[in-house]
N, C-alpha and C positions, 0 to 999 in steps of 0.2 A: 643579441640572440633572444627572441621571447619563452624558447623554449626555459622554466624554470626561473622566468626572472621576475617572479612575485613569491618567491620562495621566504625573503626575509622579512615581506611584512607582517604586519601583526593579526594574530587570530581573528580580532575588531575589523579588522580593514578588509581580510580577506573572506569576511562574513556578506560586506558591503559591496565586494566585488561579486562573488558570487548572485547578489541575489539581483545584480543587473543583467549579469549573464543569462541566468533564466530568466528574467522579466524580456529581457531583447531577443533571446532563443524563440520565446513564446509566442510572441506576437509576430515575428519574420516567420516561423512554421504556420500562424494561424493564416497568414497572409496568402503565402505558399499553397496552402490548404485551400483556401478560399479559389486560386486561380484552378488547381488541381477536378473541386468541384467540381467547377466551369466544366472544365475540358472531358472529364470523365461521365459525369450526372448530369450536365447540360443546366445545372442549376446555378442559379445567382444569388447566395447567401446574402447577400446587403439588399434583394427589391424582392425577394422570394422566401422572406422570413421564417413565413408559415411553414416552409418544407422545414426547417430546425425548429421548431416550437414543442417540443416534445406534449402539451398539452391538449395542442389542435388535432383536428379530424383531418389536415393535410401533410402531418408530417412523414416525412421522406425517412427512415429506420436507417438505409443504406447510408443516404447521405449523414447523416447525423453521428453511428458508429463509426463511419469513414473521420468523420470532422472528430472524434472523441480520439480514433489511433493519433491523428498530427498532432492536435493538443497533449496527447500523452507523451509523446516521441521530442513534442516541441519544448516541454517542458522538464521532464525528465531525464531524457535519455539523452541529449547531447548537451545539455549544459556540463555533466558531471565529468566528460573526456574535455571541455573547453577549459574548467577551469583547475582540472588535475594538470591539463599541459602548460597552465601560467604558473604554477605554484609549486611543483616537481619537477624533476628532470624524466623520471620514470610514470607515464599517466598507468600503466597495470599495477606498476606498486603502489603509486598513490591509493588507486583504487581498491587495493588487496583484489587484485584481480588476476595478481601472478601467481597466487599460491594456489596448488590443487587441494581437497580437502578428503579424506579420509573417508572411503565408502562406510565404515560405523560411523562415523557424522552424520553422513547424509541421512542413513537409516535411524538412526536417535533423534534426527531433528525432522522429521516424515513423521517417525510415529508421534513424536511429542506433539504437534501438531492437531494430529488427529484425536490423541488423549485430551489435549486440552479441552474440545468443544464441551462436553459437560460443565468445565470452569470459564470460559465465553460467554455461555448463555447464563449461567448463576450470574455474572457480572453483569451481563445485560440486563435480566432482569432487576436489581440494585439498581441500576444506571435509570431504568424505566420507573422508579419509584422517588426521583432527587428532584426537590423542589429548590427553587429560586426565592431569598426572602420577596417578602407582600414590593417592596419597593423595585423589586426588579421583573414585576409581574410581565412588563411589555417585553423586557427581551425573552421572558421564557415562552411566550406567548407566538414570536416571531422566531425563536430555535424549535417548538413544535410544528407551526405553519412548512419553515426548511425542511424538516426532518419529516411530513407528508408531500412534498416536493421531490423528495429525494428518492421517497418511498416507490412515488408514481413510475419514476425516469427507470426504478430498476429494475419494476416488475415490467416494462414497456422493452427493455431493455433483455429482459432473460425470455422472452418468449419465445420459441424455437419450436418450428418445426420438423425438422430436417439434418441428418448429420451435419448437414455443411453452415445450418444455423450455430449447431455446438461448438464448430471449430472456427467459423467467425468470431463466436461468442469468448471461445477462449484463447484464441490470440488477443484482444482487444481488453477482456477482461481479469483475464489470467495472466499473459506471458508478457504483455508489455506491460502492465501495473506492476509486477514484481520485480523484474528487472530495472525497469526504470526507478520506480519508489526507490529500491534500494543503492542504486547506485546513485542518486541525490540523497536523501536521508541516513544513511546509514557508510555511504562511503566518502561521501563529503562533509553535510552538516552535522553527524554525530565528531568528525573529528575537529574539525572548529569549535564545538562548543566545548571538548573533552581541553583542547588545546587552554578556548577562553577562561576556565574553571579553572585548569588543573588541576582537574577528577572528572576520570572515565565516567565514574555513575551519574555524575550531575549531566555529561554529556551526553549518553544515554539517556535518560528521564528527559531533558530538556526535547532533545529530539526527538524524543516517542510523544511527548506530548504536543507536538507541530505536525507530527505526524495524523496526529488521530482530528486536532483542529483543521487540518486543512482537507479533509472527508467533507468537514460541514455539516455530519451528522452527528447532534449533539446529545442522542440520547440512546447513541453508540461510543459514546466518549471515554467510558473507561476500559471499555474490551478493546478498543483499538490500542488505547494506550500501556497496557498488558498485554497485547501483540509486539507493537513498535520497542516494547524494551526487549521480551525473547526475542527481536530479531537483531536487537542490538546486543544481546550479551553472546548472543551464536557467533556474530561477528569477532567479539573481543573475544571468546575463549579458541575459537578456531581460526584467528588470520586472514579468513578466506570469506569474500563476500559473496562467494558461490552458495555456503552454505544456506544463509537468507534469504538469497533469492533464491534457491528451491523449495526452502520452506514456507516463504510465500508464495509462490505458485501451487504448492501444494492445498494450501488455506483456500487461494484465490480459485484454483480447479473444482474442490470439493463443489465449492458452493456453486460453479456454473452446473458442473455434471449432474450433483443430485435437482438443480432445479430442471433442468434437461428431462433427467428421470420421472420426475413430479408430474411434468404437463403432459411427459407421455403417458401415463397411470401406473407406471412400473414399479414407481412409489408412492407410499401414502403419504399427505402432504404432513403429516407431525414427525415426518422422519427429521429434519430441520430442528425440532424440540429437543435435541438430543439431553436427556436427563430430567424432563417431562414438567411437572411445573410444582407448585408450595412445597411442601417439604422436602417431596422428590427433588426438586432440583438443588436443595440443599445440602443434601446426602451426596449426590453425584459430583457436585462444583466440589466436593470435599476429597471424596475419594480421585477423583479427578485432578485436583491439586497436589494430591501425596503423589500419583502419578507421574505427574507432569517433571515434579521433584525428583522424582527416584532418576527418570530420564537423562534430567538436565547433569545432575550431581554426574550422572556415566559417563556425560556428552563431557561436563567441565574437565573430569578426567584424563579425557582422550588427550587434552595438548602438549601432557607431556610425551605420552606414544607420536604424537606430531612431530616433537623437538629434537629425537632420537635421530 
């Protein structure tokens, strides 16, 4: 029976399995996707390049967020039930996806979320200030090149005119990034590497920081990666991988709706600066911090009310 019959291997092995699962998920959805085009956009991704080119004057928005759902769905969202059902007998429990979480969870880990953006952007700002020594001038040179690359694809990417731009925008950006990220990251690979350690925190930290590397945006590096571990200690204090992915969706929401709000002028575009810049934003990442603290400390709390 396959169900559960990679359960004895070793955390190494089953790191190794895993990451063919999504290498082979990935490329069979991008495939899939590729014929879907076809049949839907009447386009031909492999002789019609230019309509994905996200740089050119010909590219196709539809086709290209269409192509970004598959590749997110390809690579995230079904490897994590492929390889919960080789390696458990239970793929919801593997996944902490049987346990319900505590409506004060969800509201602890919503607001904290939103408290932290003052401590986001204080670390952004740091993160925007980290130089590479003199001998590694070319890579930091080709991580700033990525990182206006990146920059291009997002603003091309949040432009919206129209409710039904924002709810394209937040399915694709919002509701399948959250769920997916987390149920690979956070409900697979954080427990393989907690498994390969033998310590949850190295397991966490390991995965928050794959997490924030495989963005590709390297002068986003350590606010992702002080995301990626709140979402992994949300995980470990409450059981339930519900809790992350709402808190990421909620992360993920903010930023399509307020850029939503931005382009329509309902907002002023420094509303994004949330805790403003030199000193200010030193004061705020601070008090923002103690915040985030008081939060988590209530959230940590809660698992014993959980266990009752």
């Amino acid at each position: 029976m396959l169900k559960g019959s990679l359960s004895h291997y070793s955390p190494l092995s089953q790191l190794m399995m895993s990451l063919l699962v999504v290498v082979g998920s990935f490329f069979l959805c991008m495939f899939v996707g590729s014929v879907l085009a076809y049949l839907i956009f009447d386009v031909n991704i492999f002789t019609e390049t230019e309509s994905i080119d996200i740089n050119g004057d010909a590219v196709n928005l539809s086709v290209l967020k269409f192509y970004q759902a598959i590749y997110s769905t390809g690579m995230f969202i079904i490897p994590p039930f492929i390889i919960a059902f080789f390696v458990h007998n239970k793929v919801s429990t593997y996944l902490f996806l049987n346990k319900k979480a505590l409506l004060s969870q969800i509201i602890l880990a919503s607001i904290s979320i939103v408290v932290a953006l003052p401590l986001i952007n204080l670390l952004a700002e740091i993160n925007s200030h980290l130089q590479l020594p003199e001998f590694l001038s070319g890579v930091e040179q080709w991580m700033r090149e990525t990182e206006l690359q990146a920059e291009k694809v997002t603003k091309k990417f949040l432009l919206m005119e129209t409710p039904y731009d924002l709810l394209i925008n937040l399915i694709i950006i919002a509701i399948i990034p959250a769920f997916g990220e987390e149920l690979l990251f956070r409900g697979v690979i954080q427990r393989i590497f907690s498994n390969l350690t033998k310590n949850v925190h190295w397991g966490i930290f390991i995965t928050a920081f794959l997490f924030a590397a495989l963005h590709m945006q390297f002068f986003g590096f350590l606010p992702r990666i002080a995301m990626g571990m709140l979402f992994g200690y949300l995980l470990i204090w409450t059981k339930s991988l519900w809790v992350p992915i709402l808190a990421h969706l909620v992360n993920n929401g903010m930023a399509v709706c307020v850029s939503y709000f931005i382009n329509k002028g309902q907002l002023p575009e420094d509303v994004e600066k949330i805790g403003g810049s030199g000193t200010g934003v030193w004061i705020s990442g601070i008090i923002s911090l103690i915040l985030v603290g008081t939060l988590l400390f209530s959230l940590y709390g809660s698992r014993e009310r959980q266990s009752e």
